[in-house]
C-alpha positions in Angstrom: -11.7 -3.7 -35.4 -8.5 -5.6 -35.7 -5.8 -8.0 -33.5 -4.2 -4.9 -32.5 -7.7 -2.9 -31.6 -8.7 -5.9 -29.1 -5.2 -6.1 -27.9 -4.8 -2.8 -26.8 -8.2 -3.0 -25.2 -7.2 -6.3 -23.3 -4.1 -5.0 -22.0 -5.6 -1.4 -21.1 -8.3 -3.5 -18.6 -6.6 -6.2 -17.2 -3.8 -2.8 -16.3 -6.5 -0.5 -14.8 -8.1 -3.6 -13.3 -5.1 -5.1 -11.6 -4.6 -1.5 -10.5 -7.1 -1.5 -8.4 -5.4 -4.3 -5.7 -1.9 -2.6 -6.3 -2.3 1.0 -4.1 -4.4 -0.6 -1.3 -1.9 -3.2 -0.9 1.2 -1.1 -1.0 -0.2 1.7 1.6 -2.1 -1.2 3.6 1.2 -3.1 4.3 2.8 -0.3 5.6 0.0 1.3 7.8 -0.7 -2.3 9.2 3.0 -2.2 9.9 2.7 1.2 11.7 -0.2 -0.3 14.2 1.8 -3.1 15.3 4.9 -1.3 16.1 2.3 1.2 17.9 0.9 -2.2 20.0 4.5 -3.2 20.5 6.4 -0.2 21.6 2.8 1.1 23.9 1.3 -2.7 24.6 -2.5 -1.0 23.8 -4.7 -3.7 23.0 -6.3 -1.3 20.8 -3.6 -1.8 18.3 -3.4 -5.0 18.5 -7.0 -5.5 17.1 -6.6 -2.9 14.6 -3.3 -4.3 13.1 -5.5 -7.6 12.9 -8.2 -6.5 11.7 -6.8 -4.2 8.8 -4.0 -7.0 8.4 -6.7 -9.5 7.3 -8.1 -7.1 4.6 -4.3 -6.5 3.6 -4.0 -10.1 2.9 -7.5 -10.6 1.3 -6.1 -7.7 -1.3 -2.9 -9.4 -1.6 -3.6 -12.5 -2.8 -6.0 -10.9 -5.5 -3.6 -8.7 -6.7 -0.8 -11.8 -7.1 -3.3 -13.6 -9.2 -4.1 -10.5 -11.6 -0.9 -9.3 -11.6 0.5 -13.1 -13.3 -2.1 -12.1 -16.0 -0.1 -9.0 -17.1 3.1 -10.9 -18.1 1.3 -13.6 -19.9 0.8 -10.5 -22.3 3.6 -9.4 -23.2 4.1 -12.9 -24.7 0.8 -13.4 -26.3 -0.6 -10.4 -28.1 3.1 -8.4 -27.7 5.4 -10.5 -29.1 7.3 -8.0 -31.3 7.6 -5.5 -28.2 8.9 -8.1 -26.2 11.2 -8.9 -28.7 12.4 -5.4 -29.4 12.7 -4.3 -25.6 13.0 -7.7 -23.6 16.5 -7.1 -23.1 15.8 -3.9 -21.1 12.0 -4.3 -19.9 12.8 -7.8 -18.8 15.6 -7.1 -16.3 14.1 -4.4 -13.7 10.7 -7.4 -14.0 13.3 -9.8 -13.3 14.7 -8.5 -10.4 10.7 -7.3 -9.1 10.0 -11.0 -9.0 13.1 -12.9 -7.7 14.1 -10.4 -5.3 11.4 -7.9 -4.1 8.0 -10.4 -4.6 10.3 -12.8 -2.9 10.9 -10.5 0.1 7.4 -10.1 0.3 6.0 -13.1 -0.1 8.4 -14.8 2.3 7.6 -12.4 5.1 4.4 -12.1 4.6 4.0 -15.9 5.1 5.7 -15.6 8.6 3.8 -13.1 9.7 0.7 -14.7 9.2 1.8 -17.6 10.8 4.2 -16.6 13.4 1.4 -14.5 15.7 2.6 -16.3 19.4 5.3 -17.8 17.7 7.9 -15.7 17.1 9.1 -13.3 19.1 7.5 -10.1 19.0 10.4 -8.0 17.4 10.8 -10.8 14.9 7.2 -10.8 13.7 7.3 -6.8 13.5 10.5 -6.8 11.6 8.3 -9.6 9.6 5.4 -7.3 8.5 8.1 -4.5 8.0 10.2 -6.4 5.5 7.1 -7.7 3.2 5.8 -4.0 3.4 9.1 -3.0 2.6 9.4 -6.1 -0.3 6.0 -4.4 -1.5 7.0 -1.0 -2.4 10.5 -1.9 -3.5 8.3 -4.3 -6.1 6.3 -0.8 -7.1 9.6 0.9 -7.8 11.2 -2.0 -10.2 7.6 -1.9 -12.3 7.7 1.5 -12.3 11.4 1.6 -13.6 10.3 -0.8 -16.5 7.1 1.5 -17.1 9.3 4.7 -17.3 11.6 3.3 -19.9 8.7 3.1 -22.5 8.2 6.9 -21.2 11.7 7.8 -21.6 14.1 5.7 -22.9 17.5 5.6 -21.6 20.2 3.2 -20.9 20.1 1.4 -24.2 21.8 0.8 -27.7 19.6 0.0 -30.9 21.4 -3.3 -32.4 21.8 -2.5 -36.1 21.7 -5.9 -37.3 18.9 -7.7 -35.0 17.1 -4.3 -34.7 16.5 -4.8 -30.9 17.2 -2.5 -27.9 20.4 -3.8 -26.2 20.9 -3.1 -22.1 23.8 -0.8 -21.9 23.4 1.2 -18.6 20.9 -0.9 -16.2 21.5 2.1 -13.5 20.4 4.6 -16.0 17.3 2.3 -16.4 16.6 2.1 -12.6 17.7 6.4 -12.2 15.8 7.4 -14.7 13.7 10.5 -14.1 10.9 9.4 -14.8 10.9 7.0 -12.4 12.1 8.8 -9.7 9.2 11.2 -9.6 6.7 8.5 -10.6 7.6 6.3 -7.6 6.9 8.9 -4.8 3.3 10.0 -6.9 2.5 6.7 -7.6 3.1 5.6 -3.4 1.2 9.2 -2.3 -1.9 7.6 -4.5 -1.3 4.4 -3.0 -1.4 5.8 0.9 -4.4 7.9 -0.3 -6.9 5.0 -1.4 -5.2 2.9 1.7 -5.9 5.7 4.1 -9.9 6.1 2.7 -10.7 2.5 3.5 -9.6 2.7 6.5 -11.7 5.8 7.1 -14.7 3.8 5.5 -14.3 1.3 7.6 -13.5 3.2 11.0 -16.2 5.5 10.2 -19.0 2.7 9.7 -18.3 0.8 12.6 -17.8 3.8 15.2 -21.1 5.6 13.9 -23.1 2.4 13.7 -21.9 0.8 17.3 -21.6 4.0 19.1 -22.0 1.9 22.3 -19.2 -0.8 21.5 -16.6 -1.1 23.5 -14.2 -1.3 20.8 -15.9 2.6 19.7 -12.3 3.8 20.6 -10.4 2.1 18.5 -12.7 2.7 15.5 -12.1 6.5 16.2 -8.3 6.5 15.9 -8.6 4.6 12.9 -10.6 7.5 11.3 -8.6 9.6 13.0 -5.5 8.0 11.6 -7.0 7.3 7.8 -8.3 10.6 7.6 -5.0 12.3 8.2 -3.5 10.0 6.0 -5.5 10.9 3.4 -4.7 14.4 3.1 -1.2 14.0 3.6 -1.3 11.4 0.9 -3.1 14.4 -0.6 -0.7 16.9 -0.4 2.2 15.2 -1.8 0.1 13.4 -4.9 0.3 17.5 -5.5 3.8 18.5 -5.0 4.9 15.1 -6.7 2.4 15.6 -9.5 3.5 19.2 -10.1 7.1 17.9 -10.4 6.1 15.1 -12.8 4.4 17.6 -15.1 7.3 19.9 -15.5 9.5 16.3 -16.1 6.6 14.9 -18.6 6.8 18.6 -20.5 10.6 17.9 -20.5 10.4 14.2 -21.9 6.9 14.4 -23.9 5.5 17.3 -24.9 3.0 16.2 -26.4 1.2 14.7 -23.7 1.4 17.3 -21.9 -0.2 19.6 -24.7 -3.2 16.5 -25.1 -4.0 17.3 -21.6 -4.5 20.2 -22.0 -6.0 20.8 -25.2 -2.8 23.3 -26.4 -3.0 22.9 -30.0 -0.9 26.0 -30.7 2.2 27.0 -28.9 2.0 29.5 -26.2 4.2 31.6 -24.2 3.1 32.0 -21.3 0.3 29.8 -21.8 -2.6 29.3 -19.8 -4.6 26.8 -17.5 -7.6 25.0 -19.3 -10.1 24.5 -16.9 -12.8 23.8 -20.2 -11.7 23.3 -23.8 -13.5 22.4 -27.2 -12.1 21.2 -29.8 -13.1 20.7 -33.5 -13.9 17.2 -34.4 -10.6 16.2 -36.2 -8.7 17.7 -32.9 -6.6 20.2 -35.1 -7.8 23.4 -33.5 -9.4 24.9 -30.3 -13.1 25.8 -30.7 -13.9 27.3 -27.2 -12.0 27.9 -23.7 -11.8 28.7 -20.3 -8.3 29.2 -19.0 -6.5 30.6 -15.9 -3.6 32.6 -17.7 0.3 31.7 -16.6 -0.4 28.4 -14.6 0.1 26.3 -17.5 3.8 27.4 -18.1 4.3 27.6 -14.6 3.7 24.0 -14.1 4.9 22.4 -17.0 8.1 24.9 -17.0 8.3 26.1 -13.3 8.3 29.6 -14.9 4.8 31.3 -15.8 6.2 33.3 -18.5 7.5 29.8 -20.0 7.2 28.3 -23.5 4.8 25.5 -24.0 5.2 23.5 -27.5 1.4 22.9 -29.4 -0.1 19.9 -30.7 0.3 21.1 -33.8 3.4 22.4 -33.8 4.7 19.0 -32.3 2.9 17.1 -34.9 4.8 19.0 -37.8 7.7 18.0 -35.7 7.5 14.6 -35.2 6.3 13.9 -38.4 9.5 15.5 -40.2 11.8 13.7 -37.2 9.6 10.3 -37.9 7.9 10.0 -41.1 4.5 11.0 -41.4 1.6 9.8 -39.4 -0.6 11.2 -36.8 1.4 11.4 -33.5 -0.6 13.3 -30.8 -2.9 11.0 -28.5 -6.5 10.7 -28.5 -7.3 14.1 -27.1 -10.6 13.7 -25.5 -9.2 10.9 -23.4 -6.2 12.5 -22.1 -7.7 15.7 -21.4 -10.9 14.4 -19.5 -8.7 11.7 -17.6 -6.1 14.0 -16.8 -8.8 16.4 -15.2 -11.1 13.2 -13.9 -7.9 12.2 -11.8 -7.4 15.3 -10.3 -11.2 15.8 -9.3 -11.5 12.3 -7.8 -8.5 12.8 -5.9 -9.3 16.1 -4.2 -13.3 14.5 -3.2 -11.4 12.0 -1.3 -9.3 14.6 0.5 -12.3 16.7 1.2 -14.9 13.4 2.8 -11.1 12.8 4.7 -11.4 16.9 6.2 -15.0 16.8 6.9 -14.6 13.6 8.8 -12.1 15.2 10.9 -13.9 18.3 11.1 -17.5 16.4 12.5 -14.9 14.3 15.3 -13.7 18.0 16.5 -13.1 17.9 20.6 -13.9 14.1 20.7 -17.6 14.3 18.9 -18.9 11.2 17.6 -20.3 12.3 13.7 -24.4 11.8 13.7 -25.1 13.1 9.8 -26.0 10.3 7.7 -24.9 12.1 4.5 -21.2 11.7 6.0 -21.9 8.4 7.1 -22.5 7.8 3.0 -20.1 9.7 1.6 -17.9 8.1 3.8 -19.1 4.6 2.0 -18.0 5.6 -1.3 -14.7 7.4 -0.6 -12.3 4.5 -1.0 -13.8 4.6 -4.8 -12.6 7.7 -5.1 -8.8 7.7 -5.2 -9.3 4.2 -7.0 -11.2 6.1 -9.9 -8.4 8.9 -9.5 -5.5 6.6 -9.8 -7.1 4.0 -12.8 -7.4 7.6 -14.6 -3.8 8.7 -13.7 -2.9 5.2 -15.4 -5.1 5.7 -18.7 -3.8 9.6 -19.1 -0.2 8.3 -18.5 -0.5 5.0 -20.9 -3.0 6.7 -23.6 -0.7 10.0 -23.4 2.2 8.4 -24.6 0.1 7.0 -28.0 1.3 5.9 -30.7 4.0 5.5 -29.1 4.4 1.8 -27.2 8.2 2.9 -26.3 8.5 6.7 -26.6 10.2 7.8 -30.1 11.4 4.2 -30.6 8.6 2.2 -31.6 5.2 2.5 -32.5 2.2 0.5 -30.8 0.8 -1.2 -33.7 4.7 -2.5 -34.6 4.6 -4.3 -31.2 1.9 -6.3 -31.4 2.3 -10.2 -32.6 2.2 -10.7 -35.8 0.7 -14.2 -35.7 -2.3 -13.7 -33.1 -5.4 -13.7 -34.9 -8.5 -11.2 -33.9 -10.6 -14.3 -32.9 -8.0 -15.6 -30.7 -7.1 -12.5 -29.3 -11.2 -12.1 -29.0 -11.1 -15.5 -27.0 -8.5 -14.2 -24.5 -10.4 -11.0 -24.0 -13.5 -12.5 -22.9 -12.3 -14.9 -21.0 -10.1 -13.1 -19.0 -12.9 -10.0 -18.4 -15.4 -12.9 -17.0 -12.8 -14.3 -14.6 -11.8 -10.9 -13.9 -15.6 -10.4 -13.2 -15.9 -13.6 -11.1 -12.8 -12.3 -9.0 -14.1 -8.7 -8.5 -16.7 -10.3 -6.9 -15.5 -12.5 -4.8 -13.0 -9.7 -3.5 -15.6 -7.2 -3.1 -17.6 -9.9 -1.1 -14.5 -10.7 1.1 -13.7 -7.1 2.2 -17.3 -6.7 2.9 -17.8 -9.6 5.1 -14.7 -9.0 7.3 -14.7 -5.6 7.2 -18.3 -5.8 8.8 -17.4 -8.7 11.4 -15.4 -5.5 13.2 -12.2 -6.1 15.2 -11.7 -9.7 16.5 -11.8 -10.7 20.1 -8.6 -11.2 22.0 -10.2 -13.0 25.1 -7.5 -15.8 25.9 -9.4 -19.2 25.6 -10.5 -21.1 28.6 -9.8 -24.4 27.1 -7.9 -27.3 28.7 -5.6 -27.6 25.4 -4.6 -24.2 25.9 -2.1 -25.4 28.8 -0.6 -27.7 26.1 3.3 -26.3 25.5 3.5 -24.1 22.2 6.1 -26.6 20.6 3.1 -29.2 20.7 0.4 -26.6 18.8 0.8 -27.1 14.9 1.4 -24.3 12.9 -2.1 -22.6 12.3 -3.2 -19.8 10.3 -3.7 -16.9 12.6 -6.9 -15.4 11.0 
């Protein structure tokens, strides 16, 4: 084990690990938004309480994802120096603009939505939970922009005498197809894990209070989640389909590591099971479904798709030798692990529907835990989108430009590298804890109470009321 070794290992957990905040926050912030323009234009008290109730989770997610995502750029600077060095002029700006305009938007509106419940007018605080919802996902698209130039890079000069990637076309950055079909799978996923906790949640509370008053509002929220879910569902597919047949255009050969395609095929098939020798040079055994391989990756089932071996002669006469094709067990079991994950969550999200059919009230405790463990689900699917797309692209840290272990710093030592590990994994353990115990807590306390108080300082004119937190 080595600098780089632990590096690599750092950054890959800290990633999936600050993942797991980013889609619940994104799809919350936008379905919290939905509810209270559903109180505002209607004036049902029933949305009311749901948009504070699932509001107050959005927030509690928020504020953990801030302080793991600050983590991830401390990085880039400590153990990935030379990548910064090499790429800063291109990775930096699409970051830059993420923090000073879209975290901004968010952050700001967020603040006065929190605070401005009876203060502002209604329309302002709506447009308030709108714009940080809206902040949010334009923050997604600018990381994502940034992500897809080490997946395709575009826009950009090499300097001969600095040796660093110079900016040349920052719209050919922020275009790039990559990220346009990454953003749109990347928000379905998001809506997907948002959608199964609020099914969890809904679903817990209306089968365990079947006599509460606040029963009805529980059962849209299923309701709502649930649908959701396999809407969310539906276009992680279509997206993800389109995705593949851009990743077979862009690299090859992570489309052939998740697959297990060592030799090139045309048409090629579907592995639904491969094994492969222990070097990863050569199939040993398969299951496939013939034609839905080329169809996917090339839109056309009688398409060509290039080999893991074939691309490795490639590369290495376009490169210099080396080994270029990906850890293949990884990519092929995470590629397949994210897809299986993902479909579980859509079928808990069709069985709850089905067992609320003509206004039934689900009895089956098996539902009841399934429905417990769904919002793990689409986590699980998207951490493993995340490790197939990052471990895919290997050894590549930029695609065809530079090599992971060129990027790492030169001067960070294994022990201190080792130091920074640990320490951030226990905090990050420490924090996981305290989140998981703060979702818990509130998402059991149930829908608040909007009884107007009785007190005597009630009658006091708003002006004279100091600004209060409104959870």
């Amino acid at each position: 084990m080595d600098a780089l070794d632990v590096a690599r290992w750092q950054f890959g957990v800290t990633t999936v690990y600050h993942f797991l905040f980013v889609p619940l926050t994104i799809g919350l912030s936008v379905l919290v938004a939905i509810l209270q323009t559903m109180w505002y234009r209607t004036g049902n008290e029933r949305y009311l309480k749901l948009t504070k109730f699932y509001g107050k989770l959005f927030l509690i997610n928020f504020a953990m994802g801030v302080v793991t995502g600050i983590v991830q750029e401390f990085q880039f600077g400590m153990n990935w120096s030379d990548y910064s060095r090499f790429v800063g002029d291109i990775f930096g700006a699409p970051l830059a603009i993420e923090a000073l305009v879209a975290f901004f938007l968010e952050s700001t509106f967020i603040g006065l939505w929190i605070f401005g419940w009876d203060r502002l007018p209604k329309r302002l605080h709506l447009a308030a939970i709108w714009a940080a919802a809206i902040g949010t996902n334009l923050s997604a698209y600018f990381i994502l922009a940034a992500n897809s130039f080490m997946q395709n890079p575009v826009g950009f000069r090499i300097n001969p005498d600095s040796g660093r990637a110079e900016l040349t076309d920052f719209v050919a950055v922020l275009t790039n197809k990559v990220a346009l079909v990454t953003f749109p799978h990347t928000l379905a996923g998001a809506f997907l894990v948002a959608g199964s906790l609020v099914v969890t949640v809904g679903l817990w509370h209306m089968m365990r209070n079947r006599d509460s008053p606040d029963t009805g509002a529980y059962r849209f929220a299923t309701k709502l989640g649930s649908w959701v879910v396999l809407i969310s569902s539906a276009l992680v597919v279509i997206t993800g389909d389109i995705q593949g047949k851009i990743m077979t255009e862009v690299q090859p050969m992570k489309m052939a590591a998740a697959e297990g395609l060592y030799t090139t095929e045309s048409p090629a098939s579907f592995s639904v099971l491969t094994v492969g020798s222990l070097d990863g040079s050569r199939e040993l055994f398969a299951v496939k479904i013939p034609y839905l391989l080329s169809f996917l990756g090339t839109g056309d089932p009688n398409g060509t798709v290039q080999g893991i071996n074939d691309l490795q002669a490639q590369y290495a006469s376009q490169y210099g030798p080396g080994n270029y094709a990906p850890i293949i067990p990884v990519t092929y079991w995470s590629f397949r692990f994210m897809i299986a994950f993902g479909l579980a969550a859509a079928a808990i999200a069709l069985l709850v529907l089905w067992s609320q059919r003509k206004g039934r009230t689900p009895t089956s405790k098996w539902l009841l835990r399934a429905g417990l463990v769904m919002p793990v689900l689409p986590l699980l699917a998207n951490s493993f989108g995340w490790i197939f797309t990052e471990m895919g692209r290997q050894p590549w840290i930029v695609f065809g430009e530079m090599l992971t272990r060129d990027g790492v710093s030169r001067t960070v030592s294994l022990t201190e590298v080792l130091t920074s590990f640990t320490a951030f994994t226990v905090i990050y353990a420490v924090l996981a804890v305290v989140e998981f115990k703060l979702l818990v807590r509130y998402a059991r306390a149930g829908v608040p109470d909007l009884t107007p108080e009785t007190d005597d300082d009630t009658d006091d004119d708003d002006a004279e009321r100091p600004l209060a937190f409104a959870y």
